[in-house]
N, C-alpha and C positions, 0 to 999 in steps of 0.2 A: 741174341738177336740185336740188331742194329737196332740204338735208343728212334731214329727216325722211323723206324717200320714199326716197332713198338707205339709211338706216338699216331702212325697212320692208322695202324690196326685198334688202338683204344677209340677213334674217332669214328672208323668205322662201324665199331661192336657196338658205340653207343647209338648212332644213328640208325642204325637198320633195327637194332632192339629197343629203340624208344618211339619209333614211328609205329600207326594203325597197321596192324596186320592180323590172320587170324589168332595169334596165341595171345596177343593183347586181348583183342574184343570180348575172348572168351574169360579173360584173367579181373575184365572190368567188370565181368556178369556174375564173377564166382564172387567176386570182391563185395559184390551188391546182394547177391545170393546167400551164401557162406561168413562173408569177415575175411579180411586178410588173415589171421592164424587161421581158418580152414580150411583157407588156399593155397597155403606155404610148401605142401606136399606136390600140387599143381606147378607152384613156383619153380619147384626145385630138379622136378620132371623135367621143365621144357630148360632149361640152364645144362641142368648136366645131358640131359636126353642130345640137346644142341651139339656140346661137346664132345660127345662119342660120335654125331654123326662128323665133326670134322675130322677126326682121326682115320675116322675112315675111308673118307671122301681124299684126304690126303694118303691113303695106300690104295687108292687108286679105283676105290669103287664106284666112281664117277663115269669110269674106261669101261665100264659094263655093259653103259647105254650107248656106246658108241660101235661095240661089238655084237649087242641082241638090242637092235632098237624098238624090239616089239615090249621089252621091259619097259622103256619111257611108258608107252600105253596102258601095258598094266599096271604101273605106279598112279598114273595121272586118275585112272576111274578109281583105285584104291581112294585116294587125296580125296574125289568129287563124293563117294558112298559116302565116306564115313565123316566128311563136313560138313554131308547136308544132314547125316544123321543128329550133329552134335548142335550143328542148327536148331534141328526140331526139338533136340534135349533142352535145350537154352530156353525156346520159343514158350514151352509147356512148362517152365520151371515154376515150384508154386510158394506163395509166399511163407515167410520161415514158418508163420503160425499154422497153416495149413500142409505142411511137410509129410510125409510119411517117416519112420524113422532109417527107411531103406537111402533115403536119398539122399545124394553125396557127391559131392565137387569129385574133380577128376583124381585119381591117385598118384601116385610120381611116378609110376611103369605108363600107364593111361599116357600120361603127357608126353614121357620117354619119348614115346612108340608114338604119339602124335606126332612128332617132330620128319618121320619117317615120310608123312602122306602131307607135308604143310610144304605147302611151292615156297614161301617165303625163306622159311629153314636152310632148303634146299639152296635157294642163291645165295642166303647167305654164307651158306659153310663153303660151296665155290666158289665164291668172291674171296670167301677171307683166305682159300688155303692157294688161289692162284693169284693172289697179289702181296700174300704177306709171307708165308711159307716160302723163304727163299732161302736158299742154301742144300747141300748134300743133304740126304741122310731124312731121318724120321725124326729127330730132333726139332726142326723148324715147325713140323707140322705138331710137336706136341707143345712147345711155345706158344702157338694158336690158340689149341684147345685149351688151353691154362687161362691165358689173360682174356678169352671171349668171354667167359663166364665171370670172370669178375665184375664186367663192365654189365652182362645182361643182367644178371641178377637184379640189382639195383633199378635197371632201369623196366625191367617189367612190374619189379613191386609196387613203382610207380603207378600203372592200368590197375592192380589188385587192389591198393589204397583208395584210387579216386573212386572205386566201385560199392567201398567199402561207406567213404565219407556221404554217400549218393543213399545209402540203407533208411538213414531219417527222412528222407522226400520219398522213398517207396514203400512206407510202409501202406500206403492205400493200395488196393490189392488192384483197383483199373491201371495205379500209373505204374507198379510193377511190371503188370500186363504188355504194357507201352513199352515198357525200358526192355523188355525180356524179347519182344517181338522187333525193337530197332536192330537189338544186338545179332538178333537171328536171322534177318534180312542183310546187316553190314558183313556179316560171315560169306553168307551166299555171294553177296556181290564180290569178296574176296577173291570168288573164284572164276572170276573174271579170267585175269591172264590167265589161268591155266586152260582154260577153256577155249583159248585163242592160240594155243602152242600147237 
């Protein structure tokens, strides 16, 4: 890959993966919820989850919605169920010492497959595989999926730390309450654009 497309595409992977979007808000909640190690499994869902959708977005599975546009619709209410559901999961989330032993941050298939319904995901894996994926072949588009994830990773553990270092200010169970119901309101609001497509 060309060292300049290489450099545009690190630039790009940090910035779309270190700005507010749903996998962060939900990654600052689990961070505050959980502990960054109980989130790592989450972490590492939405990183490689990411990854696989670019691979596949770069063989063309993007050309779907262009062929059965009635799919876009059914993806977009997939995305709105099941954000508003993880909304409500967040909103209701109870503090550590009040837990049940059932309850548990997202798993790395969970997040995988979040990736699938998260509009942000989505532009970012067409952005990176129709600006950086140049060249013949299915090579460039696995170049992508390689170096995206190095750069996400890092930059969402980011969201799971600062959720994490936030755990001593929430152990009162009203401003949990607060912190659990902003995050579950900035999700919803997330779904803004899509709501506007």
């Amino acid at each position: 890959m060309n060292p300049n497309l290489v450099i545009g595409l690190i630039s790009f992977a940090f910035v779309t993966s270190i700005t507010p979007g749903p996998n962060n808000l939900m990654l600052i909640a689990s961070g505050a919820n959980f502990g960054l190690r109980r989130s790592l499994p989450h972490m590492l869902g939405i990183s490689l989850g990411h990854s696989v959708m670019v691979v596949l977005v770069g063989l063309g599975l993007a050309g779907l919605f262009d062929l059965y546009p009635f799919a876009k619709t059914v993806l977009k209410f997939a995305a709105v169920t099941y954000m508003l559901w993880l909304a409500w999961k967040t909103a209701h989330a109870a503090a550590p010492a009040e837990r049940q032993s059932t309850v548990r941050p997202l798993t790395f298939l969970q997040a995988a497959a979040f990736q699938w319904v998260n509009p942000k995901a989505w532009a970012m894996a067409l952005g990176a595989v129709s600006a950086y994926a140049q060249g013949p072949g299915l090579a460039p588009v696995i170049a992508v999926a390689a170096i995206f994830p190095c750069v996400n990773f890092p930059s969402i553990a980011v969201w799971a730390r600062a959720g994490e270092e936030m755990r001593h200010l929430l152990t009162n169970p009203n401003r949990l309450k607060v912190f659990n119901w902003t995050m579950a309101a900035l999700l919803v609001l997330s779904l803004w654009p899509v709501l506007r497509l």
